[in-house]
BAKOLTOR-960540 format. One record per atom (N, C-alpha, C): x, y, z. Coordinates in steps of 0.1 Angstrom, whole numbers, plus 2048, in hexadecimal, padded with zeros to 3 digits. Layout:
<sites>
XYZ
...
</sites>
This chain:
<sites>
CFA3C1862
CFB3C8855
CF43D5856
CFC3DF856
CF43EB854
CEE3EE842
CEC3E483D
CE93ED832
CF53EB822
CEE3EA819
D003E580F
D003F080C
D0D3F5808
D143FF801
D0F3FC7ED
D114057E9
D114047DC
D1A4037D2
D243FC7DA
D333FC7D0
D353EB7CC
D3B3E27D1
D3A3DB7C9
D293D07CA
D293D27D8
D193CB7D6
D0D3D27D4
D123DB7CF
D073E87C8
CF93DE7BF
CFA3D67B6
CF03D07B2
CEB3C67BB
CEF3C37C4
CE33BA7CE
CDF3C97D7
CE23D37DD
CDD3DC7E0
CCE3E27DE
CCF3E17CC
CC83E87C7
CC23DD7C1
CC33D17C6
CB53C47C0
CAE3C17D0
CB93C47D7
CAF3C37E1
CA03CC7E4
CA43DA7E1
C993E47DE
C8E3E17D7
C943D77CB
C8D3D47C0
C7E3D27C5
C733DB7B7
C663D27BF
C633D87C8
C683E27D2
C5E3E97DB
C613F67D4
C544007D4
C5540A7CE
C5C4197DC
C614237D1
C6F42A7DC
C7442F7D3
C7E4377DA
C874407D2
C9843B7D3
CA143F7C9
CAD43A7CC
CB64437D2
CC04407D8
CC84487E2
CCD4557D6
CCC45D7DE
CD146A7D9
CE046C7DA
CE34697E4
CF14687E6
CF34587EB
D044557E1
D084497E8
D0B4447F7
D0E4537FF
D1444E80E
D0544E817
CFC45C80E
CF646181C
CE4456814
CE345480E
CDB44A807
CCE45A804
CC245980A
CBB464808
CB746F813
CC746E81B
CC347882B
CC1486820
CCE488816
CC649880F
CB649D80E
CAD49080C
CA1491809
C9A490816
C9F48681E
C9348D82B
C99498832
CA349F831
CA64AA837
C9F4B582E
CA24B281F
C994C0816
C874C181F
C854B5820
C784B4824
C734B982D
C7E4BE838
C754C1846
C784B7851
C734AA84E
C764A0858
C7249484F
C7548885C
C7347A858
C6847984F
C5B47D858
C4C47D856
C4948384D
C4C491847
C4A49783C
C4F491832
C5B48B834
C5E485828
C59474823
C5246F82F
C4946282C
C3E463826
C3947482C
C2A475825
C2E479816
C3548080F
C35485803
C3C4727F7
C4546B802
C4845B7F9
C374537F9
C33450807
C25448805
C1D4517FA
C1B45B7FC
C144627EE
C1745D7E1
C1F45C7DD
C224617D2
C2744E7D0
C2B4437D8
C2E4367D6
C2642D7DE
C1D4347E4
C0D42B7E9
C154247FA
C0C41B7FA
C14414809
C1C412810
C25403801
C2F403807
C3E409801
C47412806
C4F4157FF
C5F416804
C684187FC
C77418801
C80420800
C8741F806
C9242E804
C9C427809
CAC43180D
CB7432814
CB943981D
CBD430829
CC143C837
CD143A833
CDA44382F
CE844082D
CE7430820
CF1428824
CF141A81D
CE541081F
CDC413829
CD640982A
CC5408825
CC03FF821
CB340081B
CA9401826
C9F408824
C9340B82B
C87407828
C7F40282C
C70401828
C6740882F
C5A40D82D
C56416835
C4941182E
C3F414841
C3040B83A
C2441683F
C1D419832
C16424836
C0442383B
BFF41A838
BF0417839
BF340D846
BE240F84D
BDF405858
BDF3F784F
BDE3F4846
BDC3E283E
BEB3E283C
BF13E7838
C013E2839
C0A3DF845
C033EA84F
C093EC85C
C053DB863
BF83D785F
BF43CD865
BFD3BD863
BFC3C2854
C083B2852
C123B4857
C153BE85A
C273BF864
C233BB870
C1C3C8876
C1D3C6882
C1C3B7889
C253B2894
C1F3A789A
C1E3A88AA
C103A58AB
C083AA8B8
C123A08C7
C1C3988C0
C2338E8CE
C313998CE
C3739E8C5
C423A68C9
C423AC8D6
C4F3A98DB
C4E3AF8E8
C583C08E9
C603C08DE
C683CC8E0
C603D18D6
C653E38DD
C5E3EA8DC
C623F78D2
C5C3FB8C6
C604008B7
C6540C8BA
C5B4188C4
C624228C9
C714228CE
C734188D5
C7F4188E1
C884118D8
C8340A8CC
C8E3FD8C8
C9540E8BB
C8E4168BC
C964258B0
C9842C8BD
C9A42D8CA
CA54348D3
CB042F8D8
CAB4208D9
CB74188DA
CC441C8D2
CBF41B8C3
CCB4198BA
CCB4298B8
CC54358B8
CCC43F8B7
CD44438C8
CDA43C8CF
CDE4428DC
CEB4378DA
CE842F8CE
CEE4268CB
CF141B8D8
CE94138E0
CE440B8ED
CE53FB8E5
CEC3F78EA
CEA3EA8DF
CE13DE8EC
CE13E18F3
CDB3D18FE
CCD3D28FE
CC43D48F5
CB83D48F3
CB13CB8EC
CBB3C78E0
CBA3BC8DC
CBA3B08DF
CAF3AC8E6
CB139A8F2
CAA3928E7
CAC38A8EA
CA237A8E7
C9137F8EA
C863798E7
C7937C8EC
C7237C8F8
C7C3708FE
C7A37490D
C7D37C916
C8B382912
C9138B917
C89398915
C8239B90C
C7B3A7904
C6E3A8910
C6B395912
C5C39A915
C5D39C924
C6A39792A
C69399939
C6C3A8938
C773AE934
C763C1932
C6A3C6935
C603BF92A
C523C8926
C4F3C6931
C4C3BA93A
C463BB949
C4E3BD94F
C593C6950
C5E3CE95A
C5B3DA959
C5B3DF949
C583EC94A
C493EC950
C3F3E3948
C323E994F
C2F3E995C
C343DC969
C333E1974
C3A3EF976
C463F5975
C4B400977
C4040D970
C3940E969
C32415962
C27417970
C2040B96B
C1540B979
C18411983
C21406989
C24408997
C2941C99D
C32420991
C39429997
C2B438999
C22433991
C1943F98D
C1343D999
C0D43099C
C0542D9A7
C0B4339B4
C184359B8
C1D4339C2
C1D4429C1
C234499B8
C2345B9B2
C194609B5
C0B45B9B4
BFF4649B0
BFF4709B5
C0346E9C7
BFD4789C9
C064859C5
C124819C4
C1948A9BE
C184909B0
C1148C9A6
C1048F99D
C0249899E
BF84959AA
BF149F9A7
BF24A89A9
BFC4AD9B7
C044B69B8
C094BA9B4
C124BE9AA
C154C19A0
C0A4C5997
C014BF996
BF34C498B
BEF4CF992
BEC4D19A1
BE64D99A3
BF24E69A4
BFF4E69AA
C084F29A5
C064FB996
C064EE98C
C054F5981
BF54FF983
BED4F9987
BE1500986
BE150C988
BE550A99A
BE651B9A1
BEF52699C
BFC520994
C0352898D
BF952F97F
BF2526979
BE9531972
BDF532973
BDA533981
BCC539988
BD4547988
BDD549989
BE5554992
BE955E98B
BEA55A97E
BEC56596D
BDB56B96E
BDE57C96B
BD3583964
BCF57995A
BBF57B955
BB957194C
BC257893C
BC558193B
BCC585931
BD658092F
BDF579934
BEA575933
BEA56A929
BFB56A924
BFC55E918
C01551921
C01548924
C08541929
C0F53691D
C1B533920
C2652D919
C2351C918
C19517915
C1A50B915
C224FD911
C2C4FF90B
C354F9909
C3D4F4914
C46502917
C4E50391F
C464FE92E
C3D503931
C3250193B
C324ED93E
C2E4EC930
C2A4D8935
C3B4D4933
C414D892A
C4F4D292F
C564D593B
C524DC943
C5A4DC952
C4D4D795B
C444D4957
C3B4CB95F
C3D4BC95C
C404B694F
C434A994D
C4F4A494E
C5D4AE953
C6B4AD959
C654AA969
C5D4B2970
C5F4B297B
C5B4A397E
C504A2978
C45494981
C4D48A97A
C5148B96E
C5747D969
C6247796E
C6B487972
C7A47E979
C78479985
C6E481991
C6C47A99C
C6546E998
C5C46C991
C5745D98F
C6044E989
C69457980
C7144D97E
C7E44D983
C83456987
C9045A992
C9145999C
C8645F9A1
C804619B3
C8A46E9B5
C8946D9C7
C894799C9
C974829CD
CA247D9C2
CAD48A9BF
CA64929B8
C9B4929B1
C9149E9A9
C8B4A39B0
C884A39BF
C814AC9C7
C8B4B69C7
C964BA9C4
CA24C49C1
CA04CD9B7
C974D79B5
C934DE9A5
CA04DF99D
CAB4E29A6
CB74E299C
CBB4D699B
CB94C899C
CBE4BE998
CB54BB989
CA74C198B
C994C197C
C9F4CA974
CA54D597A
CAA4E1969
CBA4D7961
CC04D496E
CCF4CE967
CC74C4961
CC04B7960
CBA4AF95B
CB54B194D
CAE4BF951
CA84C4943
CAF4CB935
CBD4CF93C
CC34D0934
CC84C992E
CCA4BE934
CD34B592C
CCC4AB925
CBC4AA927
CB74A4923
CB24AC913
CB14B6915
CAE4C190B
CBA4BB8FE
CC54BC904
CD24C18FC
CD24AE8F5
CCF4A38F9
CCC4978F9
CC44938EA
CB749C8F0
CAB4978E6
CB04A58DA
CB74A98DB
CB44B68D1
CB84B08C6
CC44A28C6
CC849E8C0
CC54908BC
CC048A8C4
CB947B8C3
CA64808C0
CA94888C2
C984888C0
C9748D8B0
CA248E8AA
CA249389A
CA2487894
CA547E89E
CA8474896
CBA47088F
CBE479895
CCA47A88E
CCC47B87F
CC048287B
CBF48186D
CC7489865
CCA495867
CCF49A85F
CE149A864
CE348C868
CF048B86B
CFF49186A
CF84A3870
CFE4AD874
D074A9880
D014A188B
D0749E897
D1849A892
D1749288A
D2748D887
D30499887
D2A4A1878
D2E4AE877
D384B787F
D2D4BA88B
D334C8893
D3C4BF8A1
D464C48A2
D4D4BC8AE
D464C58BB
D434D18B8
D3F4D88C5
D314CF8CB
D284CD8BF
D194C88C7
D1D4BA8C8
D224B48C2
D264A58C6
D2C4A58D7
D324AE8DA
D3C4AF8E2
D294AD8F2
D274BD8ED
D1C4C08F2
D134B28FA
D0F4AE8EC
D064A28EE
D0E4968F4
D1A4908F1
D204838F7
D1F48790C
D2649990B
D2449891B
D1949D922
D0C49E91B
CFD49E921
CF849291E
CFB48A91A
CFB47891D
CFF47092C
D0C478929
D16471932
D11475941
D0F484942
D05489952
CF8485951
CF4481949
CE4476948
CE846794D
CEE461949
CF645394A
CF845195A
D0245D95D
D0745F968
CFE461974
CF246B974
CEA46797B
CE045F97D
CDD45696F
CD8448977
CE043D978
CF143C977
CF343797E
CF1436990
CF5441990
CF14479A1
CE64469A4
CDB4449A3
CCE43D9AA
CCE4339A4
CD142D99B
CCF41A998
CD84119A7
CE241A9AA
CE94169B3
CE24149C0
CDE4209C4
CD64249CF
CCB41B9D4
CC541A9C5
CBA4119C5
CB73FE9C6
CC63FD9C3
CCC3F49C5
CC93EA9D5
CC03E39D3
CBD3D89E2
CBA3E29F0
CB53EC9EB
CB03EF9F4
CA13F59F1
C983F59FE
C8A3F79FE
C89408A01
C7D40F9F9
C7C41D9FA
C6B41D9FC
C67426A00
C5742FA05
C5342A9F5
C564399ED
C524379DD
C5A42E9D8
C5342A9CC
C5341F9C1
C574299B3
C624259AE
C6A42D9A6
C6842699B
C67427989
C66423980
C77419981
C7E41F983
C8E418984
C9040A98E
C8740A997
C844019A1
C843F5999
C773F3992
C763EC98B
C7F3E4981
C873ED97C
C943E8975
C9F3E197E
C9D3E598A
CA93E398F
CA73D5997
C9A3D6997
C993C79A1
C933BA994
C953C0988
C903B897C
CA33B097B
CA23A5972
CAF39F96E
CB93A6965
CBA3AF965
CC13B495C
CD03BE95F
CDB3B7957
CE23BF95D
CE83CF95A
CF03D2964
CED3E1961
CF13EB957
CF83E994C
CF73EF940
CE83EF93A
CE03E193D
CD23E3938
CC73ED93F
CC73ED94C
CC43F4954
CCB402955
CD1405952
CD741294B
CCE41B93C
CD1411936
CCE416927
CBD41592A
CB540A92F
CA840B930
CA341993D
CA641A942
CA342594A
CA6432945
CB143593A
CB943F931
CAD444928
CA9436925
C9D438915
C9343991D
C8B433926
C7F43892D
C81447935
C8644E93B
C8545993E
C89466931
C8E461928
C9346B91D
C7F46D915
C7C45D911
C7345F90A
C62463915
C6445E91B
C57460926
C59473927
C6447A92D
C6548892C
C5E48C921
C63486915
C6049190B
C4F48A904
C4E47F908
C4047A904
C3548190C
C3948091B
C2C487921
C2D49791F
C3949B91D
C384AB91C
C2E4B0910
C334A9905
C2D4AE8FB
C1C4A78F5
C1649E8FD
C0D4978FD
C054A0906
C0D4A7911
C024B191B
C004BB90F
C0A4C2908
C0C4CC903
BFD4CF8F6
C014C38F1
BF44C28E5
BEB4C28E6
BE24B88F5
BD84B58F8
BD14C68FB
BD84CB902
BD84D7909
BD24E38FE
BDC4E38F7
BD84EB8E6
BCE4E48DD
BCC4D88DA
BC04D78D6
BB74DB8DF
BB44D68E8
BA74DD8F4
BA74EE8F2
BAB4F58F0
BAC5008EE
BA45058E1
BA54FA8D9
B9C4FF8C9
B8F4F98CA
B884F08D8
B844EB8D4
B7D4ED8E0
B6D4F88E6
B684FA8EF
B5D4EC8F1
B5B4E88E9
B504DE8EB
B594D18F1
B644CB8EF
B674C38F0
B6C4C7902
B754D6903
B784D4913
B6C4D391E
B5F4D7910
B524D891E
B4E4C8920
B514BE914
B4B4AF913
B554AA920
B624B091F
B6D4AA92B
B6B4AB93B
B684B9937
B614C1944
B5B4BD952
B4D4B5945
B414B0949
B464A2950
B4C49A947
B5048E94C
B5948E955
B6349695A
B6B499968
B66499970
B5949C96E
B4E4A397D
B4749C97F
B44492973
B3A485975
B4147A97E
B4F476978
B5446F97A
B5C46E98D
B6047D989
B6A47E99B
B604879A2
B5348F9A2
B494969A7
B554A19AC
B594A59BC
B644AE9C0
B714AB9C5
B6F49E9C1
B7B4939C6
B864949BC
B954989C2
B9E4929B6
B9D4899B1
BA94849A1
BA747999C
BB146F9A1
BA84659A2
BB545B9A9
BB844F99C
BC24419A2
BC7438999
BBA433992
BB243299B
BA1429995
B9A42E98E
B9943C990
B8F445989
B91446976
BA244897C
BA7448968
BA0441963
BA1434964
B9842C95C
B8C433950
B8443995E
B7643C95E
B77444952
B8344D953
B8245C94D
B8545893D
B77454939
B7844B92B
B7645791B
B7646491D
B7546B918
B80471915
B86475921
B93479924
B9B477919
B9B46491D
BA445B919
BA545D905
B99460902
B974638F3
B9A46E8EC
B9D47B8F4
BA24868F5
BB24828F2
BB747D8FB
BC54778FB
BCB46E8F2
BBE4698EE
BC44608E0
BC34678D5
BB94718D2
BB54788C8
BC24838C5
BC94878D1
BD44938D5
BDE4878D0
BDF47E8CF
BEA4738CD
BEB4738BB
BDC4708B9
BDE4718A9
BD947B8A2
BD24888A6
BD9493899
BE44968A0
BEB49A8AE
BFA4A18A9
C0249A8A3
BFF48989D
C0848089C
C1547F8A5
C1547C8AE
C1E4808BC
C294788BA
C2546A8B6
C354628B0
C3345D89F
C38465899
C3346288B
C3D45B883
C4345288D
C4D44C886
C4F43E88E
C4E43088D
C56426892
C5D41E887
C67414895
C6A41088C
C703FF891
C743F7886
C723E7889
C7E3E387F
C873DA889
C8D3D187F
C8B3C4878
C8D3C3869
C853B4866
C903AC867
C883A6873
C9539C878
C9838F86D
C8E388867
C8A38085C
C84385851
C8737E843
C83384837
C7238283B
C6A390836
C5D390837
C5A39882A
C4639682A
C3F39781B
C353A3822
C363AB81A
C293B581C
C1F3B5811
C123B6810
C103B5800
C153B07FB
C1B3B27EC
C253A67E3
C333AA7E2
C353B27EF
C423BA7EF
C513AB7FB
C543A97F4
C623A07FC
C683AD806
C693AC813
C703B381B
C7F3AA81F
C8C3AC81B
C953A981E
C9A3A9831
C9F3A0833
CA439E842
CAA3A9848
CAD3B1851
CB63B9853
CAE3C384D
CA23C6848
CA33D283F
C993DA850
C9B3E9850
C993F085B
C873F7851
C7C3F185E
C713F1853
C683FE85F
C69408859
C62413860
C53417861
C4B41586C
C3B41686D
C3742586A
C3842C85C
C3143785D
C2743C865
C25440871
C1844087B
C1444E874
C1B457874
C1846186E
C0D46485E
C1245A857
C0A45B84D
BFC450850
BFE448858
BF444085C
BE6447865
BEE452869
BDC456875
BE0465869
BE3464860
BDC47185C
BD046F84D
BD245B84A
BCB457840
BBC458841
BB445D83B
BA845F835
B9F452839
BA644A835
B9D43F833
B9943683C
BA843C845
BA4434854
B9C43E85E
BA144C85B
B98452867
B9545E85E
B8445885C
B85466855
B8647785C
B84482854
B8648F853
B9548D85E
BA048A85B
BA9485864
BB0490868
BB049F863
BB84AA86B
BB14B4875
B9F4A8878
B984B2880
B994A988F
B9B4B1898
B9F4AD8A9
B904A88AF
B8E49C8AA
B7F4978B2
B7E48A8B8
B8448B8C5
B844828CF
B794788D0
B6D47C8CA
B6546F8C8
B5F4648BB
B6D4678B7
B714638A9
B7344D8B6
B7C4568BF
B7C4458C2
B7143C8CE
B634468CD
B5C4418CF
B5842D8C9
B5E4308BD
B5E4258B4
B6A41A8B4
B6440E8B6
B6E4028BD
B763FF8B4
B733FB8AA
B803FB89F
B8640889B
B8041389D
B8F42089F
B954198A9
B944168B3
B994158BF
BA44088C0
BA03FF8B6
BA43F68B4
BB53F68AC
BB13FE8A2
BBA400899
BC440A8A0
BC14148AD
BCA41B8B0
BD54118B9
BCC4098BF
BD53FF8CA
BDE3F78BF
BD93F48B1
BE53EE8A6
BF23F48A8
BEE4048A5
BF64078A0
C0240E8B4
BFE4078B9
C064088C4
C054178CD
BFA41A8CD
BF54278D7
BE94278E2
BE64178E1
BE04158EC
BDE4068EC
BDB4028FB
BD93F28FA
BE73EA900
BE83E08FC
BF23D7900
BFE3DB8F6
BFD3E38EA
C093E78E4
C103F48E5
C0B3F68ED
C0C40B8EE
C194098F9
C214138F2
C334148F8
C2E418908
C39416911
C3541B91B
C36423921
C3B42A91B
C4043891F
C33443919
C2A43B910
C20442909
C12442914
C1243291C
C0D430926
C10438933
C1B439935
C1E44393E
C1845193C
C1E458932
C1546392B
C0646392E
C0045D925
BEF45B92A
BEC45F939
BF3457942
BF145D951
BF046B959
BFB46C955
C0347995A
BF6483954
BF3482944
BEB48B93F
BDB48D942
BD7481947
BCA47F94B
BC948495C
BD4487964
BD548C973
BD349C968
BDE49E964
BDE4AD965
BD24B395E
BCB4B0952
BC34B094D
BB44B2956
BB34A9961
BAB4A996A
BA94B3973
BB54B797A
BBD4C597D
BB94D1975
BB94D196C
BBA4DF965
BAB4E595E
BA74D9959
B9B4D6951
B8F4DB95A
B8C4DB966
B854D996E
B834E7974
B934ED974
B8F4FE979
B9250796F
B92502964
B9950D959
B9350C94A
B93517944
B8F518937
B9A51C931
BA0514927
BAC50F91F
BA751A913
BAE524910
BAA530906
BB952E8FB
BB452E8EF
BC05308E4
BC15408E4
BCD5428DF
BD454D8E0
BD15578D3
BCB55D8CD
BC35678C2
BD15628B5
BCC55E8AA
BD556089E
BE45578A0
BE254C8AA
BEF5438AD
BE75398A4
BF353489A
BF1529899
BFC51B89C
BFB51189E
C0650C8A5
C094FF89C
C1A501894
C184F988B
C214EC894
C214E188F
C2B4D5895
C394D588A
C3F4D0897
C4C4CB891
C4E4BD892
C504B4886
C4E4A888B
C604A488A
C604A0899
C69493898
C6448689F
C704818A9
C684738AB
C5F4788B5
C5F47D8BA
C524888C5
C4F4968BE
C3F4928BB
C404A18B5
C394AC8BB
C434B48BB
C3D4C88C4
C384D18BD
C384DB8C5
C374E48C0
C454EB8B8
C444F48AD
C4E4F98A4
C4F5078AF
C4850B8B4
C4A5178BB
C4451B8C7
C475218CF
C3B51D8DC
C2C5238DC
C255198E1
C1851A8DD
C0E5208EA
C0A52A8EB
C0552F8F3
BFA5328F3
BF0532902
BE6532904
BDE53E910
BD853A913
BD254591B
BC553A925
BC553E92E
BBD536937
BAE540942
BA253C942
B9A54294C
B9453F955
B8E541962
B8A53596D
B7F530969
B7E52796A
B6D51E96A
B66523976
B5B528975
B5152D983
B48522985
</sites>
């Protein structure tokens, strides 16, 4: 059931709603897409409903009813800590429109322990490549006059294309033109799934539809071609795809799961470097607290798999960069069984959305919540409540876990020989979709550490 229409079963439609507080569809076809498109995005338009209708509240995506849960105490009666599929990937699934994702719970939980050995394993086996990579970026801006602006955006997005396809591709990405063709199509991909498909323009234009179905189809196409490859045979490195392939699953699954982990890992670690990076820039006291602990921790030694651990400051830096850019301010969950929030009846089938966004910007959970202070999660129940809400711990997506990694090498890397300078009179606003960026590119300026 996607959802009733409002024509003859129009009054169970609208008793279903009954009772949770929301607004009614604006339009019969498009339900209230006019209103989250007037709004800017998804998230702009959850924060201005939880306002103004408290917690829990409802709308229309097209025909179908929505519920949307805005506080950590609502989020808690939902959430359930044994779910094994995963809320990010279970909203790319269905916008890529992927249907074999939906297994039984066993099926779900063997996935999850395929993705996480592949997670682990492929980084472990990567390292040294990834610090390589850390250190290219470096010398490329040792090598700018200190006046220079450097392009940060564009900068961590061709650094989180490079390391992520070889880690989860392997090595047809040692080919820089096999990373730009990749990037485009991955670009032309998320330009459209990463809106969410919300303002359901894609149908509209036959040109970008056109566009988009065949930068799928050369994404598809080439991991076909290494799922193949990788197929019963043994390799040096250990590939995130490996893992899929020697997992039970057949290959449409292994398709679409390798489709959704390299689409969202690109654009998770790109823009997770990107933020961290710009906050540290506003924020001299915190790159010297980082500084210190790099040099405590690794003395003149790189950072290796063991060390991350250590680098516990880092790591709070990276959560803190997680929740003010609000980096995924949106999940989402199907109610597979009728469920109760508060005194609110949630109907079966109804599609129930984790405002994350309005949740790490609440007051009450963290207070002064739009100032960037990484030792905010000095404190075990902040810490607690972030792992609820699935950004760290046993619930955190893994492509967000992936992320973390990648950003804690380069971080190490950079941190260590460089003073991270903001750019005079930039200010750098976000654009939120399901990964949120920068609206414009956000530039910086860098000087040597002596």
């Amino acid at each position: 059931m996607v959802g009733r229409g409002r024509g003859s079963e129009g009054s169970e439609a609208s008793r279903q709603a009954a009772g949770i507080p929301g607004i009614t569809p604006t339009e019969e076809k498009d339900g209230n897409l006019p209103d989250i498109v007037n709004s800017g995005s998804l998230h702009e338009f959850l924060v201005h409903l939880h306002e103004r209708h408290g917690p829990v509240v409802s709308f229309w995506f097209g025909r179908r009813l929505v519920v949307s849960l805005g506080t950590v105490d609502v989020l808690k009666q939902h959430i359930n800590p044994n779910q094994t599929s995963d809320p990010f990937e279970t909203m790319l699934k269905s916008l890529l429109r992927y249907q074999s994702g939906d297994g039984n719970v066993s099926e779900n939980f063997t996935r999850k322990k395929l993705y996480e050995n592949g997670v682990a394993n492929s980084l472990k086996s990567n390292f040294a490549l990834l610090l390589k990579l850390s250190k290219e970026l470096l010398d490329k801006w040792l090598s700018y006059p200190e006046s220079q602006h450097v392009p940060l955006c564009q900068h961590m997005l061709g650094f989180a294309m490079k390391s992520v396809t070889r880690m989860v591709m392997g090595s047809t990405f040692e080919d820089d033109q096999e990373v730009i063709r990749f990037q485009k199509n991955h670009g032309i991909v998320w330009s459209e799934i990463g809106k969410g498909f919300l303002d359901g323009s894609l149908d509209k234009s036959t040109t970008r539809k056109k566009q988009y179905e065949d930068a799928l189809m050369q994404l598809e196409s080439i991991l076909k071609k290494i799922i193949k490859e990788r197929k019963g045979r043994n390799f040096s490195q250990y590939i995130f795809i490996d893992s899929l392939v020697q997992g039970n699953l057949n290959d449409q699954q292994i398709l679409e799961d390798s489709m959704i982990f390299s689409l969202a890992s690109c654009i998770i670690t790109a823009k997770l470097c990107t933020w961290a990076i710009c906050f540290l820039t506003t924020s001299e006291e915190v790159q010297k607290k980082l500084c210190e602990e790099i040099d405590q921790v690794l003395g003149k030694d790189p950072v290796t798999p063991e060390k991350i651990e250590q680098l516990r400051y880092c790591r709070q830096v990276l959560c803190e960069t997680v929740r003010t850019a609000k980096l995924t301010p949106v999940s989402a969950r199907l109610q597979v069984t009728e469920g109760k929030i508060d005194k609110f009846v949630i109907p079966r089938e109804t599609l129930v959305l984790y405002a994350l966004g309005v949740v790490l910007q609440d007051p009450s959970t963290w207070p002064s919540p739009y100032k960037f202070d990484p030792d905010r999660f000095d404190d075990a129940s902040i810490r607690k409540t972030f792992s609820l809400l699935g950004f760290s711990g046993t619930q955190e997506c893994p492509e967000l876990r992936f992320a973390y990694t990648v950003s804690t090498v380069l971080l190490s890397v950079l941190v260590r020989s460089l003073h991270l300078l903001p750019v005079e009179g930039q200010a750098v606003e976000a654009k939120y979709e399901l990964v949120t960026s920068a609206k414009e590119e956000a530039w910086i300026s860098v000087s040597k550490r002596h």
